[in-house]
Each structure stands twice: as structure tokens, then as C-alpha cells.
C-alpha positions as a LaTeX table, in Angstrom:
\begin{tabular}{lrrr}
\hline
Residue & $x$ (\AA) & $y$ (\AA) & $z$ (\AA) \\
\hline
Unk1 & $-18.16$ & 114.90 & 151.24 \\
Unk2 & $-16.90$ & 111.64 & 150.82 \\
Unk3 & $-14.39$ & 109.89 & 148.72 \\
Unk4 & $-13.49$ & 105.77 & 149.36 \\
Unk5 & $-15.55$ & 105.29 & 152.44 \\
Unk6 & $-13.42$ & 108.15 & 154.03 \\
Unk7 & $-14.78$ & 111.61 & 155.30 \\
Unk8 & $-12.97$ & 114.47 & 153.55 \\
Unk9 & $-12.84$ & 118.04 & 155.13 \\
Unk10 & $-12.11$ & 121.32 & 152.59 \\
Unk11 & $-13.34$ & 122.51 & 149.74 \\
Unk12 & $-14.58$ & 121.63 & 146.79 \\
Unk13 & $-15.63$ & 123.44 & 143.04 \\
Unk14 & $-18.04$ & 122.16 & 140.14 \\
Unk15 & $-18.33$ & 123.10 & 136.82 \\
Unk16 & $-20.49$ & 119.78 & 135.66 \\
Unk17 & $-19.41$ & 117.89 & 132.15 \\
Unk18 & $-16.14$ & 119.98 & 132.56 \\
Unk19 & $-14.15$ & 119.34 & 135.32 \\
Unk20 & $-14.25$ & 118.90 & 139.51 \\
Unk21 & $-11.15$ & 120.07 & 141.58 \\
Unk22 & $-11.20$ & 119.57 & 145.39 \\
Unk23 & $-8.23$ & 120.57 & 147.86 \\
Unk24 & $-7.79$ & 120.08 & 151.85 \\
Unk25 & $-7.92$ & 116.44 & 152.85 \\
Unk26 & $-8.38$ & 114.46 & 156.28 \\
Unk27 & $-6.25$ & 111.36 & 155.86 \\
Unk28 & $-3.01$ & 110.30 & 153.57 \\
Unk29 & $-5.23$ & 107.86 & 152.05 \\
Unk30 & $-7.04$ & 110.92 & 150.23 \\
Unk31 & $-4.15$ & 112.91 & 149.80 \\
Unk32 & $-2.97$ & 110.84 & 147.16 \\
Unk33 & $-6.39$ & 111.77 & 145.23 \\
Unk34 & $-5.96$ & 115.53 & 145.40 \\
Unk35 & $-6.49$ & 117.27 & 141.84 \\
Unk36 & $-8.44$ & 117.24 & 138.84 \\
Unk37 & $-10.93$ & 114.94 & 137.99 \\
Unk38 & $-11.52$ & 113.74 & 134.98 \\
Unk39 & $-14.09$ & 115.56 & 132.57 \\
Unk40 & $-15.59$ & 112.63 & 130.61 \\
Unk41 & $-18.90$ & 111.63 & 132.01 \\
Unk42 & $-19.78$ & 107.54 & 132.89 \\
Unk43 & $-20.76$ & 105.64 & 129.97 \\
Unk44 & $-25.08$ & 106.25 & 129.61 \\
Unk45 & $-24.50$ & 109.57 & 131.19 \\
Unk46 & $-24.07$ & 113.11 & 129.80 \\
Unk47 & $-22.61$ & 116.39 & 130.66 \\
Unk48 & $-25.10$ & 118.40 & 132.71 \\
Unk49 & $-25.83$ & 121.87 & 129.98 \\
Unk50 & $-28.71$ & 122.90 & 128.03 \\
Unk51 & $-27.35$ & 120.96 & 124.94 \\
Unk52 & $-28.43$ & 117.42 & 126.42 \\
Unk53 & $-31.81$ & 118.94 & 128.48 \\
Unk54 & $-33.71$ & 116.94 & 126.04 \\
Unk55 & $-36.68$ & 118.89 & 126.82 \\
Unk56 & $-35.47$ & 121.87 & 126.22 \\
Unk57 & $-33.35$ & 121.49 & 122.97 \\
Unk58 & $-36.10$ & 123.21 & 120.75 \\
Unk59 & $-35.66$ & 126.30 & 122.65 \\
Unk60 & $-32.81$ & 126.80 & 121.50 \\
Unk61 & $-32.30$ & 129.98 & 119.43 \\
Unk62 & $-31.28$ & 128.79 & 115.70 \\
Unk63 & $-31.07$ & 132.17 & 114.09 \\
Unk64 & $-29.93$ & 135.66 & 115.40 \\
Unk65 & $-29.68$ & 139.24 & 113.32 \\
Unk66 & $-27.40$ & 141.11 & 115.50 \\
Unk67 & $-27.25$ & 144.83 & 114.79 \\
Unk68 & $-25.21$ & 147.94 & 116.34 \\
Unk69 & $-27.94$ & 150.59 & 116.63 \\
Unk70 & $-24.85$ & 153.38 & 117.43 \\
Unk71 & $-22.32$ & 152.96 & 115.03 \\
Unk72 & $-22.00$ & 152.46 & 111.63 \\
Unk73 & $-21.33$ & 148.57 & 111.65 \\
Unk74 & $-21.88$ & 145.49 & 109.41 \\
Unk75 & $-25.67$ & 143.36 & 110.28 \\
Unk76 & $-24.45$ & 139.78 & 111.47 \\
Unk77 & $-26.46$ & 136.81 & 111.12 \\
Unk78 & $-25.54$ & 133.87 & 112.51 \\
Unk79 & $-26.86$ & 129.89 & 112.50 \\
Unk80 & $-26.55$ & 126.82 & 114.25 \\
Unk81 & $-26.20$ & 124.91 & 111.24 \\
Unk82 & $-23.13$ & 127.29 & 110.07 \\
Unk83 & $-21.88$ & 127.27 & 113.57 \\
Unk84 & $-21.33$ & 129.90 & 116.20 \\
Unk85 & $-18.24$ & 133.04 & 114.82 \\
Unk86 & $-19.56$ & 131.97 & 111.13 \\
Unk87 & $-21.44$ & 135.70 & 109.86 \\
Unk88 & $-22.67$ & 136.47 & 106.78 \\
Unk89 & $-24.07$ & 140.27 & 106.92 \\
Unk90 & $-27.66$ & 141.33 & 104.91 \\
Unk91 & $-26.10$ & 144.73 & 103.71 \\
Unk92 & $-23.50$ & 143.13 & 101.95 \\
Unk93 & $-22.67$ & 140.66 & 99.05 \\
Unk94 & $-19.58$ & 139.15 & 100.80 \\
Unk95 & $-19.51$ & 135.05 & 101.37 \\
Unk96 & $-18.96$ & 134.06 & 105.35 \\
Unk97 & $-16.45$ & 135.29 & 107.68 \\
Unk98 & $-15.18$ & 133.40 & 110.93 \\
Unk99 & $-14.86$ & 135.35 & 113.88 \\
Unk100 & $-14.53$ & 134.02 & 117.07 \\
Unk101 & $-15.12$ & 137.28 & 118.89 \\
Unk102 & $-18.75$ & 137.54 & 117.61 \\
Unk103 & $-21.61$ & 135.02 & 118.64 \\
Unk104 & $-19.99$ & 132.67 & 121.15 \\
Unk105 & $-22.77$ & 130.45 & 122.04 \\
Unk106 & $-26.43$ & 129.86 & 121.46 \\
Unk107 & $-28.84$ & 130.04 & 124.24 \\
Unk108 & $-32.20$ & 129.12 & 125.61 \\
Unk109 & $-33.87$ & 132.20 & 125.05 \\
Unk110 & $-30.40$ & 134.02 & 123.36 \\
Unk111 & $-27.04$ & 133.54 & 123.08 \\
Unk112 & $-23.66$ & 135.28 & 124.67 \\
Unk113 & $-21.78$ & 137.15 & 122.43 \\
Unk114 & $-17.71$ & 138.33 & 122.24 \\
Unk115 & $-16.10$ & 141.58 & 122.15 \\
Unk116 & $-16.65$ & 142.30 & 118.85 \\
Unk117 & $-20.43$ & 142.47 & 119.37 \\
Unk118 & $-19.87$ & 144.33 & 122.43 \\
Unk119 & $-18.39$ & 147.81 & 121.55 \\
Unk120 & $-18.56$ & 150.05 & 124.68 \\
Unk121 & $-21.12$ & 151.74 & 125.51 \\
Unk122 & $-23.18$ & 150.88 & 122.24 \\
Unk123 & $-26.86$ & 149.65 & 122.25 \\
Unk124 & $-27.71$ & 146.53 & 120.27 \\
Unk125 & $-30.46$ & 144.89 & 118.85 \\
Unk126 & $-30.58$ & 140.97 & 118.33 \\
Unk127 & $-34.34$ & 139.48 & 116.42 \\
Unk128 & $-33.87$ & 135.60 & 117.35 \\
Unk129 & $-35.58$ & 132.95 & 116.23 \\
Unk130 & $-35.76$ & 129.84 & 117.23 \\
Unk131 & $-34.38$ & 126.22 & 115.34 \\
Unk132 & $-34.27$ & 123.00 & 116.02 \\
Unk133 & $-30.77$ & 121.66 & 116.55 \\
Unk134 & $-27.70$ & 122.10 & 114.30 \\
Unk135 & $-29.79$ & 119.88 & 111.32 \\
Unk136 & $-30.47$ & 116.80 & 109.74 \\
Unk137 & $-30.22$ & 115.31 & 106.43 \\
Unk138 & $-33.41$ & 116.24 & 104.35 \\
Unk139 & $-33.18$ & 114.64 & 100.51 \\
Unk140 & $-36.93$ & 115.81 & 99.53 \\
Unk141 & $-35.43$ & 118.03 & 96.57 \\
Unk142 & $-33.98$ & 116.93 & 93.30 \\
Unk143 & $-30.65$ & 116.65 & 93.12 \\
Unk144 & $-29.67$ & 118.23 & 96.23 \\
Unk145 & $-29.76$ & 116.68 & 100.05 \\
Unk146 & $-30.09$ & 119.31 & 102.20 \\
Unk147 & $-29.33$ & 120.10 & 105.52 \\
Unk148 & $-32.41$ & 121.55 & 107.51 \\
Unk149 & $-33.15$ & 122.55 & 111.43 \\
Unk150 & $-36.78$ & 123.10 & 111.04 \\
Unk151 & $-39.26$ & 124.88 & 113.79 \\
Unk152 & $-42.33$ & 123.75 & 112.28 \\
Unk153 & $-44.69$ & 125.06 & 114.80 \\
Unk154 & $-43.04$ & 128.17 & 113.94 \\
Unk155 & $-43.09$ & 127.96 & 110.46 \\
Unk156 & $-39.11$ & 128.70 & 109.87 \\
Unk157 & $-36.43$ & 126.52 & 109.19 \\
Unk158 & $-32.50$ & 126.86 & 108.07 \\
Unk159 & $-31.11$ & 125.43 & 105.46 \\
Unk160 & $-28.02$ & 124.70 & 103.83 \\
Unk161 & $-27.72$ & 123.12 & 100.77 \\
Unk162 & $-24.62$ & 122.84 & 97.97 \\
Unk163 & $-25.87$ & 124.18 & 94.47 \\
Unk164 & $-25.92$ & 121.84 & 91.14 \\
Unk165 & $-26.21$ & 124.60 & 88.69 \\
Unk166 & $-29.10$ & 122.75 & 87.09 \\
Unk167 & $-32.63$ & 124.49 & 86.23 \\
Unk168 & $-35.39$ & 122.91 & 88.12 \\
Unk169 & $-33.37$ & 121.23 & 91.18 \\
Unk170 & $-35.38$ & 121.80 & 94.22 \\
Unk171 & $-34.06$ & 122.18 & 97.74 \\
Unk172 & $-36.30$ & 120.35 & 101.05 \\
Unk173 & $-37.25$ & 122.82 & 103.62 \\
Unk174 & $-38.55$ & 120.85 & 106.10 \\
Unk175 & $-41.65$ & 123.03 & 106.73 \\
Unk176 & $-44.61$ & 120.89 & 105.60 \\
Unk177 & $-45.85$ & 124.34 & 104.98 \\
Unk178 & $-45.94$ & 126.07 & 102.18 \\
Unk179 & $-43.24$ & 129.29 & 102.37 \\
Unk180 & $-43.86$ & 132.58 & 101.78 \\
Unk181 & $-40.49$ & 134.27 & 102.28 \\
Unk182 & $-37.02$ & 132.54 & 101.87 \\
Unk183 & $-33.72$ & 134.60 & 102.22 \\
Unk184 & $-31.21$ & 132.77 & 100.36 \\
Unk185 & $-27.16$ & 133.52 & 100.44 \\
Unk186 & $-24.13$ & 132.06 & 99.17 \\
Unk187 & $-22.09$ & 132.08 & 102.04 \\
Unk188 & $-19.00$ & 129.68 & 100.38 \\
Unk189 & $-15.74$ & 131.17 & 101.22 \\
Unk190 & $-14.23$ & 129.77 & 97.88 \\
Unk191 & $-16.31$ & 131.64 & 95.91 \\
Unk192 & $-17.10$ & 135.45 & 95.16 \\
Unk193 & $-19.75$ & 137.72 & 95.94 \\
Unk194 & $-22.77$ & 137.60 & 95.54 \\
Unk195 & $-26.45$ & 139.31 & 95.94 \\
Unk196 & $-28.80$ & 137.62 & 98.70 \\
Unk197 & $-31.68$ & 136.67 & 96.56 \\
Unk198 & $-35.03$ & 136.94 & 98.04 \\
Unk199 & $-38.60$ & 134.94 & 97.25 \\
Unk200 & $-41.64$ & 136.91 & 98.90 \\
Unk201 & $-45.00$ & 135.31 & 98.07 \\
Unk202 & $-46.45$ & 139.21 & 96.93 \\
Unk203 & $-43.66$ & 139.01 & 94.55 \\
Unk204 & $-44.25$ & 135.54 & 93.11 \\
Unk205 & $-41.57$ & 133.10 & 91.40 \\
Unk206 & $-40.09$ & 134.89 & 88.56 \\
Unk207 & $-38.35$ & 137.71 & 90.40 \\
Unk208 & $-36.21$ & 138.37 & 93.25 \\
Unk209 & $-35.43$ & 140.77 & 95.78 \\
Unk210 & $-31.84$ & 141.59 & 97.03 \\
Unk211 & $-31.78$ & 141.89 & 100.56 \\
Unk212 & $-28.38$ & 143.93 & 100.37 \\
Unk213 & $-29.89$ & 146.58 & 97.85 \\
Unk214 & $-32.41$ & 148.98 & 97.43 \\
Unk215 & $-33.63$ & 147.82 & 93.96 \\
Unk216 & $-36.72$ & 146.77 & 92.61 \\
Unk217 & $-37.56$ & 143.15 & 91.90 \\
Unk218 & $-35.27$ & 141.47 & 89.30 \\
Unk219 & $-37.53$ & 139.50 & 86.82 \\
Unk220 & $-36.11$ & 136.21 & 85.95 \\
Unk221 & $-36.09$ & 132.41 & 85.53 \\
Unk222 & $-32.78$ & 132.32 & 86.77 \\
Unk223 & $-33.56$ & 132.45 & 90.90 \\
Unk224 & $-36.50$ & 129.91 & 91.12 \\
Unk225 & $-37.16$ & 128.94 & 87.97 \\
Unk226 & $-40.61$ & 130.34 & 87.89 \\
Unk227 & $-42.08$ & 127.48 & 90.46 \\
Unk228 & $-44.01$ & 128.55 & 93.32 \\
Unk229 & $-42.39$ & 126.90 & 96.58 \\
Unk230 & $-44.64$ & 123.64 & 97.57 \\
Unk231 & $-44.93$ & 122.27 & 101.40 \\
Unk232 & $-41.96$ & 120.48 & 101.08 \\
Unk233 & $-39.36$ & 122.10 & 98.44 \\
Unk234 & $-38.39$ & 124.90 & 96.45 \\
Unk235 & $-37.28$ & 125.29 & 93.19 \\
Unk236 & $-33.75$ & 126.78 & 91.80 \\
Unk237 & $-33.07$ & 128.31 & 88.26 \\
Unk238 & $-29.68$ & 128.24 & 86.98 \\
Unk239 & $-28.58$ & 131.04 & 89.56 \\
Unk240 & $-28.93$ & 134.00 & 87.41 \\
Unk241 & $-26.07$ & 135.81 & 85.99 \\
Unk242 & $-24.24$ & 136.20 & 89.43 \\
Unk243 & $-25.34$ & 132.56 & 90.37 \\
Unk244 & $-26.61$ & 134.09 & 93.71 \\
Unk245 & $-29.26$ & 131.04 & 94.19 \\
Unk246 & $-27.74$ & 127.81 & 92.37 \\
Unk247 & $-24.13$ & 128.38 & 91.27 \\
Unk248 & $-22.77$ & 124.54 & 90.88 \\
Unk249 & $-20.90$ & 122.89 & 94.16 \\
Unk250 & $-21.26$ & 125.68 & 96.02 \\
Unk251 & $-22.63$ & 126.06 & 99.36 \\
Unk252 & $-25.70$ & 128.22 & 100.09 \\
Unk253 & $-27.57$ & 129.09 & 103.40 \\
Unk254 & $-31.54$ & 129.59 & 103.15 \\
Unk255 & $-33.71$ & 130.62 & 105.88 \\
Unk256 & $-37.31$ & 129.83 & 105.16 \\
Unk257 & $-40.41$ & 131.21 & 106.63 \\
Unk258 & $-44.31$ & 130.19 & 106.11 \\
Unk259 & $-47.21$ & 131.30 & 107.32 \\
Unk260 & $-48.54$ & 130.50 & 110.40 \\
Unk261 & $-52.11$ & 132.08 & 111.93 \\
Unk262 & $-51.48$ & 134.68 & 114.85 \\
Unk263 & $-48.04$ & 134.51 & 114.81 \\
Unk264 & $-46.64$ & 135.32 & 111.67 \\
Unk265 & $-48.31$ & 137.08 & 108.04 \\
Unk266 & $-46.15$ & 137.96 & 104.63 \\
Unk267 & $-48.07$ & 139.97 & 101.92 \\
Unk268 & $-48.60$ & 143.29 & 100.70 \\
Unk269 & $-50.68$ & 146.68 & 100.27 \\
Unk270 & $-50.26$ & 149.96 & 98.65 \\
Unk271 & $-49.06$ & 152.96 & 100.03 \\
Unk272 & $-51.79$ & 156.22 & 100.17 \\
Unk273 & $-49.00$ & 159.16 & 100.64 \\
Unk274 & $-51.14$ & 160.37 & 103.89 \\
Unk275 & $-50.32$ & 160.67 & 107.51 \\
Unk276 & $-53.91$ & 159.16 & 107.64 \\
Unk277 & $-51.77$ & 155.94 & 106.12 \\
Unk278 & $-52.32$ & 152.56 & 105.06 \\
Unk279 & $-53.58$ & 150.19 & 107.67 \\
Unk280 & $-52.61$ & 146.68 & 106.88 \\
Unk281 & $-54.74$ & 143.64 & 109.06 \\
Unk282 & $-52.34$ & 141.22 & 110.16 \\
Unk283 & $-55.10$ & 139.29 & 112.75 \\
Unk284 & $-52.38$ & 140.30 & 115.78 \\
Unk285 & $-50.30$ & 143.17 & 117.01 \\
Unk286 & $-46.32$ & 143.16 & 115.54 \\
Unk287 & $-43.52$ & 143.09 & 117.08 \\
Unk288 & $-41.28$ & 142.88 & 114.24 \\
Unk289 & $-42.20$ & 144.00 & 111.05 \\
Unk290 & $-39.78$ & 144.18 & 107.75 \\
Unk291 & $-40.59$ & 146.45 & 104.57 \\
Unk292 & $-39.44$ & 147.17 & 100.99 \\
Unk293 & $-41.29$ & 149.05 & 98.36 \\
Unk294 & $-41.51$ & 146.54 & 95.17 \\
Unk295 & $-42.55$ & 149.63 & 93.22 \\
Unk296 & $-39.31$ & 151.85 & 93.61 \\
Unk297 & $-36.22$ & 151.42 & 94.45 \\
Unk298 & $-36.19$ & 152.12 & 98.11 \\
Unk299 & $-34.67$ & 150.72 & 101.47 \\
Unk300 & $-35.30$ & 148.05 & 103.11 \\
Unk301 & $-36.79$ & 148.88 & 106.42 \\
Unk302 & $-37.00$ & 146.95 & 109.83 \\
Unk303 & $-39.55$ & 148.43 & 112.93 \\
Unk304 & $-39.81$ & 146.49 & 116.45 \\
Unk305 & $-41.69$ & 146.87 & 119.80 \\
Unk306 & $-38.39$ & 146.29 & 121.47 \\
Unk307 & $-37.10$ & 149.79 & 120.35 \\
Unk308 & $-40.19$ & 151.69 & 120.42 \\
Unk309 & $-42.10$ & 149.90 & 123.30 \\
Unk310 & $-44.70$ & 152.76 & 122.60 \\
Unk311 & $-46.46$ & 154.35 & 119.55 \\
Unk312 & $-45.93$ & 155.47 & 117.16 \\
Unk313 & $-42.75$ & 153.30 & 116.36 \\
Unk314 & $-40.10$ & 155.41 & 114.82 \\
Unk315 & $-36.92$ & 154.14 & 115.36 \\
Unk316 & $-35.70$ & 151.83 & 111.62 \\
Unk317 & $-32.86$ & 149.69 & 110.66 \\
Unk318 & $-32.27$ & 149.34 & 107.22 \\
Unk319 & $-30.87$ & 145.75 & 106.32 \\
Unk320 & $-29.49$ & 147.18 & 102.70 \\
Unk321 & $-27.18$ & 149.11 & 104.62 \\
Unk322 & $-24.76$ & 149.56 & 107.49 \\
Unk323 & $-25.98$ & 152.86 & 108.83 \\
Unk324 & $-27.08$ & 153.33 & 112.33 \\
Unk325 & $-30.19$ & 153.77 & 113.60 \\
Unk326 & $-32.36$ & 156.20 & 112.49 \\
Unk327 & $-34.85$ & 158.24 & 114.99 \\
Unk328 & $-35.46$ & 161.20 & 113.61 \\
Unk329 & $-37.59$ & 162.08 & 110.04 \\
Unk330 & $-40.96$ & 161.62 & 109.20 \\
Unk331 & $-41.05$ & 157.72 & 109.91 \\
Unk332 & $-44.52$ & 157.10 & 112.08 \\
Unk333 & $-45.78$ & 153.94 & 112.43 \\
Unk334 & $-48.38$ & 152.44 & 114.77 \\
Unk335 & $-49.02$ & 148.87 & 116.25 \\
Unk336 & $-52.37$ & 147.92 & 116.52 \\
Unk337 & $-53.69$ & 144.99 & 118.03 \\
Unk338 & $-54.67$ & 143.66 & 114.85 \\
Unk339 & $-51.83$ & 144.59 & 112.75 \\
Unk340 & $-50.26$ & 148.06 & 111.88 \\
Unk341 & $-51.12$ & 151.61 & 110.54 \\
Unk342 & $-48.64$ & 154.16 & 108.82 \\
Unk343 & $-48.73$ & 157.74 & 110.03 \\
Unk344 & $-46.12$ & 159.48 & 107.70 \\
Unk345 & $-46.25$ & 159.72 & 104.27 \\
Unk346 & $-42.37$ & 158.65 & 104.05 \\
Unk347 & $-41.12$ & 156.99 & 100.64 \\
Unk348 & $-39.74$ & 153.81 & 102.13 \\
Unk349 & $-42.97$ & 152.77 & 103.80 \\
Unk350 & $-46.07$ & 154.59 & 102.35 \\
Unk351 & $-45.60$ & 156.17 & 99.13 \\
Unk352 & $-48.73$ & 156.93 & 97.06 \\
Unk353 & $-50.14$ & 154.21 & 94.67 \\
Unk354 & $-46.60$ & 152.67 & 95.41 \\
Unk355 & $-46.73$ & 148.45 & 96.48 \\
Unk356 & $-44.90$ & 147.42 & 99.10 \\
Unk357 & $-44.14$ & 143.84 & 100.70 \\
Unk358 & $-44.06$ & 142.96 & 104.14 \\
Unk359 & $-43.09$ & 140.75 & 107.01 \\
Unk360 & $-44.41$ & 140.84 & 110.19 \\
Unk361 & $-43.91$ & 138.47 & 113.78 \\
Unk362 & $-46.87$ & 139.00 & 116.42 \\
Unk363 & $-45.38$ & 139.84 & 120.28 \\
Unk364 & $-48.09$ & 137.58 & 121.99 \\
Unk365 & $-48.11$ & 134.39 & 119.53 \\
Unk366 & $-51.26$ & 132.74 & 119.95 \\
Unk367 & $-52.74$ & 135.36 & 122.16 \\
Unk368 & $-50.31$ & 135.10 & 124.83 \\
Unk369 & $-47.38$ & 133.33 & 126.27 \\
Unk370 & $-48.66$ & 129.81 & 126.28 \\
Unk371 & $-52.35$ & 130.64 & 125.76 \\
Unk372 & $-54.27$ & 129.63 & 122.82 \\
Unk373 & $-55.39$ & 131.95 & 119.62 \\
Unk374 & $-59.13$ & 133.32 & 120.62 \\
Unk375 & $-60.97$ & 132.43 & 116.98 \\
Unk376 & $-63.65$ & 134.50 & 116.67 \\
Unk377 & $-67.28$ & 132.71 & 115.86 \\
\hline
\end{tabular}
């Protein structure tokens, strides 16, 4: 390689956007150049990493839901718009914590995680979904200019959002779709606990769901102020008496989910008691699929092809809580092409006469990586 005009003999060690260092030298003239180079980049050019692949930027992942399947350990979720260390946990009421040693870095395709979300010999489970960049000012609600990094071709967004306290301020999503499941946390560290407050479309807009609990829906004007969520917004109540969706200047995190064909479907059905169960059309097979029973209280329960790449699916994470994995019991589930099928007659999943509320991710979108949904005619 070559430095000034003259030939220089040695070697030499990238790390591009960061920093060069090169050593051995052929002349004095480059001697007096040996060392470090400096890391800022020419002005129109950028450091050479996924963040600046323009083309690539939407793959991203915006959203992961780490869990230890071995141990008895916390859920984490983390965000780009929160920032990488910054968990808030789905079995608990707590607001954020920072630690460093968690998520580390979002990925194409992942992310690379620390020590603490590495325990020896432990199996893990991350569900990622993808964003689209840390977010951008979105002032479609009343009141409240949000922050949103929204997949739309996905149907999900994140968003983050500081409450007013007010009845009837709405929050922009960023969707142009209407939602049909929004998991909604206070994650301020300068306030207290609170419940994650839940909107399901099979539950409608004057209850909520706790994601951290087992209960049944709480009835009330207080989480969304009876108003169904619209393409663009959705609506807050007052917060309800433990503020968990609207509790004035303080800051929330929302991650918002709406339909879209062969890829993703929220509803509901009623359990039969029968290891003949409940089949439930979803119009592709599941690779993730999240239930509660709305008609007991009961656990939440989470079922992937990732876990069980074979039926019947058996292996459950419950978000409510931070148990490990559970194998064993009478859970028996199967993945059909065009949705799934309950072979157990377990109370958490398929209770007689009992509704329950789902939501369920296909593992070919589309019909295939990069292929287009077959409609039939």
C-alpha cells in the first residue's frame, strides 16, 4: 500500500468508521506517519456499518422479547426508540431499567447481546420484530406528539409518547392501519409501578388486559376511553386508577400491531374442553402464536415453531410470569397450514365454553420468503 507517492512494506489493520493502524515502514519519510489514524470519515462520506447501508436500514430489528427458557428469569423487551440496555419486562409492573450487560446492539436480522443475557449453558428464546429506525416525530394525536418507528408493511410500529392525563387525547401510531392489539407500558423511571395495559380488538375499547397478570379484562373508560383505535391514532382515558395508560408528563412506550393478510391475524374463539380441540383459521401456518383466556383468569401463554419445530407444539412461556419453560402437562397444540388446532383440553388454552383471544405471526409471510400470497379464485 501506499502513503504520499511512497511504497510502504508491513502491515496494516481495518476496522472501517473506527480507526486504521499500520506499522513497518520503507522510508523515514513514512516513519514519521506511523500510528493511528484518525476515525472521523471525509466530509459527504460515512462510516462503513449497517446503520448508514441505506438499503438496508428497515431490516433492522426494532423490537426483541428476550426470554431464559432454563431459569427462572425476568422477560426483557427492548426498543430502538428506548435505546439498546433500556428493559422493561412483561411479567412485571416495574418502570425501565438500564443495563448495559443486556441487549448491546441491534442487528440485521438480530442483535448481540451481553453477559447478562448469556447465562452459561442456558437456552434462550428472542421473537424480533422488525422497526424502522430509532423514530420520528408523529403529531397526528391530540395533545400528544409522539415518537413512532413504524413497519407499515408489517403492520407494527413503536411508540413513545409522554401522557397529558386528559380523557380523549389520542396518540399517532403511524400504521395507516387500523390496530388490533397495542401493548402499552409506562416505562418512566420517575414514576411507580404500574400494570401494562393491553387493547385486543376481541376485547373492544372499554376494557383492558394486563400483560403482567393473569386476570380477566378490566372494564373501564379509564384505558381508552371507550374509542375504537382509527388508522392513524388511538385514544387514552384518564389512565385508570393506577394511571397505567395516560398518567400526566409521564413517559409511556406502546407497541402497536394491525392486521395484515397472510402474515399476521388477532381475534378470538371458544374453547370445546376436548383433545378433539378448537381449530381456529388463521389463512397461514403460525409461527408465533400468544393466548389468554378473557373468560377466566388464566395465564398468558406464548407457543412458537422455533421451540417445537414439529407437532404438536408443547413447549409455553408464560409472559405473566418469570417461570421457565414448561414441557411437560397436557399442553398439545398443532400448526396447520392454515392456522392452528388444540389437542388438550388444558385451562389456559381450551377450556369449555371459555373465550379466549389470540395473536398469531405466519412463518412463511406471504407464502414464502419473498414470494407473493397465492389468493385463491
Amino acid at each position: 500500500w501506499r502513503i504520499g507517492g511512497t511504497t510502504l512494506t508491513g502491515a496494516i489493520t481495518t476496522n472501517f468508521g473506527q480507526w486504521i493502524y499500520y506499522s513497518g515502514y520503507a522510508t523515514t519519510e513514512a516513519s514519521s506517519a506511523k500510528g493511528y489514524f484518525s476515525a472521523t470519515p471525509p466530509t459527504g462520506f460515512v462510516a462503513l456499518n449497517q446503520d448508514n447501508a441505506a438499503s438496508n436500514t428497515a431490516g433492522i430489528t426494532g423490537f426483541v422479547w428476550n426470554k431464559d427458557r432454563d431459569a427462572t428469569e425476568n422477560h426483557y423487551l427492548f426498543d430502538r426508540i428506548r435505546g439498546v440496555g433500556q428493559y422493561i419486562s412483561s411479567n412485571s409492573n416495574a418502570v425501565q431499567v438500564d443495563s448495559p450487560l443486556t441487549l448491546t446492539r441491534f442487528l440485521q436480522d438480530g442483535c448481540t447481546v451481553g453477559s447478562n443475557l448469556s447465562n452459561d449453558g442456558d437456552s434462550y428464546v428472542n421473537w424480533q420484530w422488525v422497526g424502522n429506525g430509532t423514530g420520528t416525530s408523529n403529531s397526528e394525536g391530540t395533545n400528544i406528539v409522539s415518537t413512532v418507528s413504524a413497519n407499515t408493511t408489517a403492520g407494527f410500529s413503536i411508540v413513545k409518547y409522554t401522557g397529558t392525563g386528559t380523557a380523549g387525547d389520542s396518540v399517532g401510531h403511524g400504521l395507516g392501519a387500523v390496530p388490533k392489539l397495542i401493548l402499552i407500558k409506562l416505562y418512566d423511571t420517575t414514576a411507580g409501578t404500574r400494570n401494562w395495559s393491553v387493547y385486543h380488538v376481541s376485547v373492544g375499547n372499554t376494557a383492558a388486559l394486563r400483560l403482567d397478570t393473569t386476570d380477566t379484562p378490566q372494564t373501564s373508560s379509564a384505558y381508552f376511553n371507550d374509542v375504537t383505535p382509527t388508522s392513524t391514532v388511538f385514544t387514552l382515558g384518564t389512565g385508570g386508577s393506577d394511571n397505567s395508560t395516560n398518567s400526566n408528563n409521564k413517559d409511556y412506550i406502546a407497541y402497536v400491531f394491525s392486521e395484515v393478510e397472510g402474515y399476521s391475524k388477532f381475534g378470538a374463539y371458544y374453547g370445546n374442553g376436548s383433545s378433539d380441540g378448537t381449530q381456529v383459521y388463521l389463512g397461514f401456518k403460525p409461527s408465533f402464536l400468544m393466548v389468554k383466556s378473557i373468560g377466566t383468569t388464566a395465564y398468558w401463554d406464548i407457543l412458537d415453531s422455533t421451540r417445537d419445530t414439529s407437532n404438536p407444539v408443547t413447549k409455553r412461556l408464560h409472559p405473566n410470569t418469570n417461570e421457565s419453560e414448561a414441557t411437560a402437562g397436557s399442553t398439545n397444540c398443532d400448526f396447520l397450514a392454515q392456522g392452528f388446532k388444540w389437542r388438550d383440553t388444558k385451562a389456559n388454552e381450551n377450556a369449555s365454553g371459555i373465550n379466549f383471544i389470540y395473536a398469531a405471526f405466519a412463518e412463511n409471510p406471504f407464502g414464502g420468503s419473498n414470494v407473493a400470497q397465492a389468493k385463491a379464485r
